[in-house]
Backbone as a printed PyTorch tensor [residue, N CA C, xyz], in Angstrom:
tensor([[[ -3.3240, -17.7060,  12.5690],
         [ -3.8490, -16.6180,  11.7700],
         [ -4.8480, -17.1760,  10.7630]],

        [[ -5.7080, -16.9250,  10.3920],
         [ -6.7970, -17.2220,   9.5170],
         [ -6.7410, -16.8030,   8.5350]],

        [[ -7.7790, -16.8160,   7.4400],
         [ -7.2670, -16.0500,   5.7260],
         [ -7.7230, -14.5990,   5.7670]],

        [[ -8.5770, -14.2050,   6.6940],
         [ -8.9270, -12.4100,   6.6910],
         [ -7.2930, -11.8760,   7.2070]],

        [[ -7.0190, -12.8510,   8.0880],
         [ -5.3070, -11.7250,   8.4420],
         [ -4.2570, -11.9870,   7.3400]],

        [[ -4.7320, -12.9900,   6.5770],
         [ -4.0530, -13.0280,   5.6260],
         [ -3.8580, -12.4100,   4.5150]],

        [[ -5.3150, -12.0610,   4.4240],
         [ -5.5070, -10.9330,   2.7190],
         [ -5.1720,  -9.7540,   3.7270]],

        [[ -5.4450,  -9.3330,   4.7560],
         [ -4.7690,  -8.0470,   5.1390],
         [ -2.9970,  -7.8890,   4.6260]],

        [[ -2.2030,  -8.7940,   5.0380],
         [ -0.9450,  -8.8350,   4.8560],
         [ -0.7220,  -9.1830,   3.4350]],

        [[ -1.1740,  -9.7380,   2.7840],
         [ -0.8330,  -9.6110,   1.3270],
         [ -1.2740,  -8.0740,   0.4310]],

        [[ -2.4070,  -8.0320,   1.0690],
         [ -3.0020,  -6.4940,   0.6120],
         [ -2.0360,  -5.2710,   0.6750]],

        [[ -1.3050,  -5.5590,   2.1560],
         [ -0.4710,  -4.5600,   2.3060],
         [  0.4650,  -4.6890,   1.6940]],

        [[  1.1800,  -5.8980,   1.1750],
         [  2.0930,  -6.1130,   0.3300],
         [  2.2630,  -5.9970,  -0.3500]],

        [[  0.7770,  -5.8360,  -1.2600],
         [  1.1660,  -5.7560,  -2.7470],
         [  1.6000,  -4.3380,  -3.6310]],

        [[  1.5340,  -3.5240,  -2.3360],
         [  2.2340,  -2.0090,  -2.9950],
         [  3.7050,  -2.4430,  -3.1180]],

        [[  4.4250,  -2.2590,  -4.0020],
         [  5.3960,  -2.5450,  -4.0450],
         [  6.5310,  -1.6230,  -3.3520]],

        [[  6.5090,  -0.5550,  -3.2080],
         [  7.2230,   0.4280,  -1.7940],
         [  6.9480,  -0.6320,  -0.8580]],

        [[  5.7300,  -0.3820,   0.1860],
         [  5.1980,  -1.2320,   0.9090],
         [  6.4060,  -2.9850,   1.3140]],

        [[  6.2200,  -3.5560,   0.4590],
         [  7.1650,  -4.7550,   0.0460],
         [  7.9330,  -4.3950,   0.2190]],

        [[  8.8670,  -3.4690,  -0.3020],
         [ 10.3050,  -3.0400,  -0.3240],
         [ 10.8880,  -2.4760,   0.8100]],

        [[  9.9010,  -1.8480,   1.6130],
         [ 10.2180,  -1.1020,   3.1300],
         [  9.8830,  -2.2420,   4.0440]],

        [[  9.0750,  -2.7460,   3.8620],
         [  8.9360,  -4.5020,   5.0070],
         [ 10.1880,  -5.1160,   5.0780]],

        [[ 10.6470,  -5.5840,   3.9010],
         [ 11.6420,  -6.5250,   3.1960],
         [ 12.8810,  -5.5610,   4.1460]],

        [[ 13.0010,  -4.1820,   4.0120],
         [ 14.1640,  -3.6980,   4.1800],
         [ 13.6430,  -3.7320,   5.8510]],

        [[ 12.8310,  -3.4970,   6.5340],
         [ 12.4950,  -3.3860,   8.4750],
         [ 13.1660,  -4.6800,   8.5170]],

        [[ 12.8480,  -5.8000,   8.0860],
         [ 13.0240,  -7.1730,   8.0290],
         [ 14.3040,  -7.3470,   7.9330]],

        [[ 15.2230,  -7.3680,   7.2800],
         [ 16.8180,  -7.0190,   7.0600],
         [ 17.2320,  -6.6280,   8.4000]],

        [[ 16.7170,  -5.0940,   8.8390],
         [ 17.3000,  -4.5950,   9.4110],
         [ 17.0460,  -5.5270,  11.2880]],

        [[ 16.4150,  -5.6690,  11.3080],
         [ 15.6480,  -7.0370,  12.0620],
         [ 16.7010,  -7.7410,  12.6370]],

        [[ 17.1280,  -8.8310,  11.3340],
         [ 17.9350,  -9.8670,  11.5880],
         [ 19.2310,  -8.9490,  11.3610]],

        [[ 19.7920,  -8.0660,  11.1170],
         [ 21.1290,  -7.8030,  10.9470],
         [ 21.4660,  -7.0550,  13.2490]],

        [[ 19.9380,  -6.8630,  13.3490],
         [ 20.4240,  -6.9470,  15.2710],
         [ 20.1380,  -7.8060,  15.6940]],

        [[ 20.2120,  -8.7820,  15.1280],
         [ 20.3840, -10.0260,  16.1590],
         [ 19.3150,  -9.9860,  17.0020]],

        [[ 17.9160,  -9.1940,  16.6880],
         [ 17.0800,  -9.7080,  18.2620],
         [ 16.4520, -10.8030,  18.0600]],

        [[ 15.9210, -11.3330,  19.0820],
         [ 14.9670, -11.9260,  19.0150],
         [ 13.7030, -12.1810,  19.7100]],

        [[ 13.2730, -10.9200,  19.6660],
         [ 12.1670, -10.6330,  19.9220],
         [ 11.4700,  -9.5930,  18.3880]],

        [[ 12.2890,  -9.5690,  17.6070],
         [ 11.7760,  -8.4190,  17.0810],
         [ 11.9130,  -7.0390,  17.2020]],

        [[ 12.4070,  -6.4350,  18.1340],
         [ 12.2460,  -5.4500,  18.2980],
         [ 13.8600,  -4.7390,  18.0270]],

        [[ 13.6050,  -3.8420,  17.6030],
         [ 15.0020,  -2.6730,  17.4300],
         [ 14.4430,  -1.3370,  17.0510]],

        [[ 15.4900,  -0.2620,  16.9520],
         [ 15.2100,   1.1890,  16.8940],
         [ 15.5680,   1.3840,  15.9350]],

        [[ 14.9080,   2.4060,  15.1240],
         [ 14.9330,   3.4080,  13.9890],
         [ 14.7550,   4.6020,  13.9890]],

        [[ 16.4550,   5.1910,  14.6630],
         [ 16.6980,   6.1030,  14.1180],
         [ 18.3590,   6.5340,  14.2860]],

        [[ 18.5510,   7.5160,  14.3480],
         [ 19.7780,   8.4340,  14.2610],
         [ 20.8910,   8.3460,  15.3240]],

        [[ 20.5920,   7.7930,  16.3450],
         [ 22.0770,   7.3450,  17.1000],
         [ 22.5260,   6.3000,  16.8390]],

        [[ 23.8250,   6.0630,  17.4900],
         [ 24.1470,   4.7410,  17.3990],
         [ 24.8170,   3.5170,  15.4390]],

        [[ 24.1850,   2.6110,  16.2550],
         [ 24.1750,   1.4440,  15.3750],
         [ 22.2650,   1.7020,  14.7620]],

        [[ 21.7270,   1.9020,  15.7270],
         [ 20.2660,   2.2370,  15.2090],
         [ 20.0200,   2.7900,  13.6370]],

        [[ 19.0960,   2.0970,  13.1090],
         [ 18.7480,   2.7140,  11.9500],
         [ 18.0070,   4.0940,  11.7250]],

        [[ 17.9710,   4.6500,  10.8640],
         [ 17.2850,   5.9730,  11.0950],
         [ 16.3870,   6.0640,   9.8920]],

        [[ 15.1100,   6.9140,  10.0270],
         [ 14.2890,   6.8610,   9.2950],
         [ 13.8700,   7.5280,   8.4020]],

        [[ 14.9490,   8.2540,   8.2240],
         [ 15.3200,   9.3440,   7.2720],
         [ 16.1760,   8.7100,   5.9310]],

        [[ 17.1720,   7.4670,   6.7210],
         [ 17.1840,   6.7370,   5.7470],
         [ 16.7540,   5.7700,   5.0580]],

        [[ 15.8000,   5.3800,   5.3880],
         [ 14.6210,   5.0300,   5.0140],
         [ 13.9580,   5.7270,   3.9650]],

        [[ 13.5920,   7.0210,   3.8780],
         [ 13.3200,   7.7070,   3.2760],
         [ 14.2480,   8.0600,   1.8760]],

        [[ 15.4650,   8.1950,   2.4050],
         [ 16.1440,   8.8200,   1.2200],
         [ 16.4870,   7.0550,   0.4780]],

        [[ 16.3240,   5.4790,   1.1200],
         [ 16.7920,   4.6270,   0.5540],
         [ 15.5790,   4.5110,  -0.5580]],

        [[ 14.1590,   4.9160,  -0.7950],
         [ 13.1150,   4.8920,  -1.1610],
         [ 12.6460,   5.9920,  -1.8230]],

        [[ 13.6800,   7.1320,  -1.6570],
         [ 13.2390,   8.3790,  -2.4050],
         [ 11.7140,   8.6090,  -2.4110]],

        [[ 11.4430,   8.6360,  -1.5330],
         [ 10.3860,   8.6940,  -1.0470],
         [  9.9200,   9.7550,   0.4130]],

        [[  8.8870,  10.9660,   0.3710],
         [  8.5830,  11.8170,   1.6550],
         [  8.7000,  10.9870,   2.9270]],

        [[  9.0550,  11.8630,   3.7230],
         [  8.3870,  11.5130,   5.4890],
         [  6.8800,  10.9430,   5.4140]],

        [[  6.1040,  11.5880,   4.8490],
         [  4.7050,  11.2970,   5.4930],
         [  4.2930,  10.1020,   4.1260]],

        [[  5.1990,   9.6690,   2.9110],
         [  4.6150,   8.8420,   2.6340],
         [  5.5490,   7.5200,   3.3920]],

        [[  6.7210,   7.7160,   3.8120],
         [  6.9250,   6.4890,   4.5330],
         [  6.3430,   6.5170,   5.6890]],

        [[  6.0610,   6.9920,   6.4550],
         [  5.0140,   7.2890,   7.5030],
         [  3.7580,   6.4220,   6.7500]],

        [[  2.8430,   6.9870,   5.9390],
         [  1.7820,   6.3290,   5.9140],
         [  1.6940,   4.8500,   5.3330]],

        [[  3.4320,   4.4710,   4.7800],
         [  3.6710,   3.0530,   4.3380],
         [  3.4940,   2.0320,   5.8400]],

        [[  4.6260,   2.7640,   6.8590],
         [  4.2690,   2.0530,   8.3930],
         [  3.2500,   2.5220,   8.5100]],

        [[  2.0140,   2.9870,   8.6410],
         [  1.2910,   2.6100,   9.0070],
         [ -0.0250,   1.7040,   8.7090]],

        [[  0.2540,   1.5060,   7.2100],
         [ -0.4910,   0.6380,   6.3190],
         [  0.2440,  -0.9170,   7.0090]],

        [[  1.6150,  -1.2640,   7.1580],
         [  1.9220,  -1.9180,   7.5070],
         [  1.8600,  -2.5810,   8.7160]],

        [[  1.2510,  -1.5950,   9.6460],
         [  0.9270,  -1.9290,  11.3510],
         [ -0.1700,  -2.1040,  11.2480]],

        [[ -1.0210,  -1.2300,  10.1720],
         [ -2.8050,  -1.9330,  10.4980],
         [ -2.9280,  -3.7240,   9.8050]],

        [[ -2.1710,  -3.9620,   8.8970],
         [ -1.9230,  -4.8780,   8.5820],
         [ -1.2560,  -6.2760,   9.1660]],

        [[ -0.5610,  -5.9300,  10.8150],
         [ -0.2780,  -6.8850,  11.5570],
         [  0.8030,  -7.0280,  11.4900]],

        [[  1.6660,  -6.5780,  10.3180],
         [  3.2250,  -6.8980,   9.8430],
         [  4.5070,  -6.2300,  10.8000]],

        [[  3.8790,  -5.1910,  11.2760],
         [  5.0220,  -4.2780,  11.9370],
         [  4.2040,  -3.6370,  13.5200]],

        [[  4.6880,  -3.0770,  14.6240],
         [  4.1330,  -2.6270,  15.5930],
         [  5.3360,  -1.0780,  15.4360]],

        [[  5.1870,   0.0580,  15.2730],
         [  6.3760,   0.6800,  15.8250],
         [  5.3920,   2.3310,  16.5800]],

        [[  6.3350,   2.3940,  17.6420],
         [  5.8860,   4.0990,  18.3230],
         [  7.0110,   4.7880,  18.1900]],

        [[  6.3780,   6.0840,  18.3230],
         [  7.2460,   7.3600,  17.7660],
         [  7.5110,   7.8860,  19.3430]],

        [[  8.8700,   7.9350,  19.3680],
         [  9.9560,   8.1750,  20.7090],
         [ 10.4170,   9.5840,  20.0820]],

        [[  9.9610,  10.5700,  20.4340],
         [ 10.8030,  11.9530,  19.7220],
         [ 10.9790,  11.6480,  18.0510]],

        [[ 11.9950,  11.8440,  17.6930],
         [ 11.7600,  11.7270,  16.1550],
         [ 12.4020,  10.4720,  16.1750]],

        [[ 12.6010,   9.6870,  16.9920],
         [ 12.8190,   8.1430,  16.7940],
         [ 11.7130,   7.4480,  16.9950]],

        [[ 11.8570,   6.2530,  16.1490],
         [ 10.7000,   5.2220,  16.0550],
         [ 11.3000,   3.7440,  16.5090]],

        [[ 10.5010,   3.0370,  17.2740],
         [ 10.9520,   2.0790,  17.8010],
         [  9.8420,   0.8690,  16.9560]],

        [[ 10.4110,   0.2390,  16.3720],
         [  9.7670,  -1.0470,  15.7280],
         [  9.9900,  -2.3310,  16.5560]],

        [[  9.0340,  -3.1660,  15.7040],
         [  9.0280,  -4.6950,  16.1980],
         [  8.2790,  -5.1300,  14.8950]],

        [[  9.1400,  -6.0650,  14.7430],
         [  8.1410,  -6.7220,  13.3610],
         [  7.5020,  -7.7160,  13.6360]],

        [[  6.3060,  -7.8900,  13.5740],
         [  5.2710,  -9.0840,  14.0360],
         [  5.6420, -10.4910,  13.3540]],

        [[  6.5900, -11.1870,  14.0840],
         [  7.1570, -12.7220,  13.6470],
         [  6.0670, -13.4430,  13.7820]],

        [[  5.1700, -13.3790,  14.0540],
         [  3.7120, -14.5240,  13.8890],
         [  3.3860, -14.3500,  12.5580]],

        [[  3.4870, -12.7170,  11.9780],
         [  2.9630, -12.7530,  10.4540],
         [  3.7880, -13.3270,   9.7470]],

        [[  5.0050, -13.1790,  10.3100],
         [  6.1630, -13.4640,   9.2020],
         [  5.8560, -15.2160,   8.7640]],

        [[  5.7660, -16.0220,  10.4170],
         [  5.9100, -17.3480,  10.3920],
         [  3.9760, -17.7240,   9.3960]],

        [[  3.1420, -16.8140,   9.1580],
         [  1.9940, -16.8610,   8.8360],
         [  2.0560, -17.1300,   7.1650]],

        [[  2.8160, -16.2390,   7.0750],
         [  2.9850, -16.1310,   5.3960],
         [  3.9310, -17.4520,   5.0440]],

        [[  4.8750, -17.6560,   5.9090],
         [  5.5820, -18.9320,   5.4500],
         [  4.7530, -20.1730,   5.1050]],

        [[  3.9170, -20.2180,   6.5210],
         [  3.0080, -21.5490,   6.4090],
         [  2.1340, -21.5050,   5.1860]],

        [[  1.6620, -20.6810,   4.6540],
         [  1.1360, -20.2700,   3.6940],
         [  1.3490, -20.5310,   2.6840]],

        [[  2.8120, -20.5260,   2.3990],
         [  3.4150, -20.8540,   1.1260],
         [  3.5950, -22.7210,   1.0430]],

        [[  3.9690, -23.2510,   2.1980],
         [  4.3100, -24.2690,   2.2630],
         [  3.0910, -25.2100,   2.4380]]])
């Protein structure tokens, strides 16, 4: 990754919602065990739902909506809308991007 994908992902970061809903996709990430990244968000299951999301952020539908999508133009997250479920993947190249970064 180079430093333009880099100020993208910090850019997106620095909303602090933004941060706080990454941080929490990210959680929710490693608490399924994938490893690929990828898991579902929403209402069946063990699946997360994105409503709670919403109410964990007190925050509208369409502004967590337009948080993922600040966050996908940004490289950080990939997710599509399955009925009113959303299927994520969090982009582990950014993740491992920002690490190298620091270090």
């Amino acid at each position: 990754m180079d430093n333009i994908d880099l100020v993208k992902i910090f850019k997106a970061l620095s909303c602090e919602q933004r941060l706080n809903l990454f941080k929490m996709l990210y959680e929710w990430y490693k608490e399924s065990n994938s490893t690929d990244g990828e898991y579902s968000v929403c209402e069946e299951g063990i699946e997360k739902c994105f409503t709670k999301a919403c109410c964990s952020f007190r925050l509208s539908r369409s502004t967590i909506s337009h948080h993922f999508k600040e966050l996908q133009n940004a490289g950080l997250i990939t997710y599509n809308r399955n009925g009113q479920c959303f299927v994520c993947k969090i982009n582990l190249d950014a993740v491992q991007a920002i690490r190298d970064f620091l270090t």
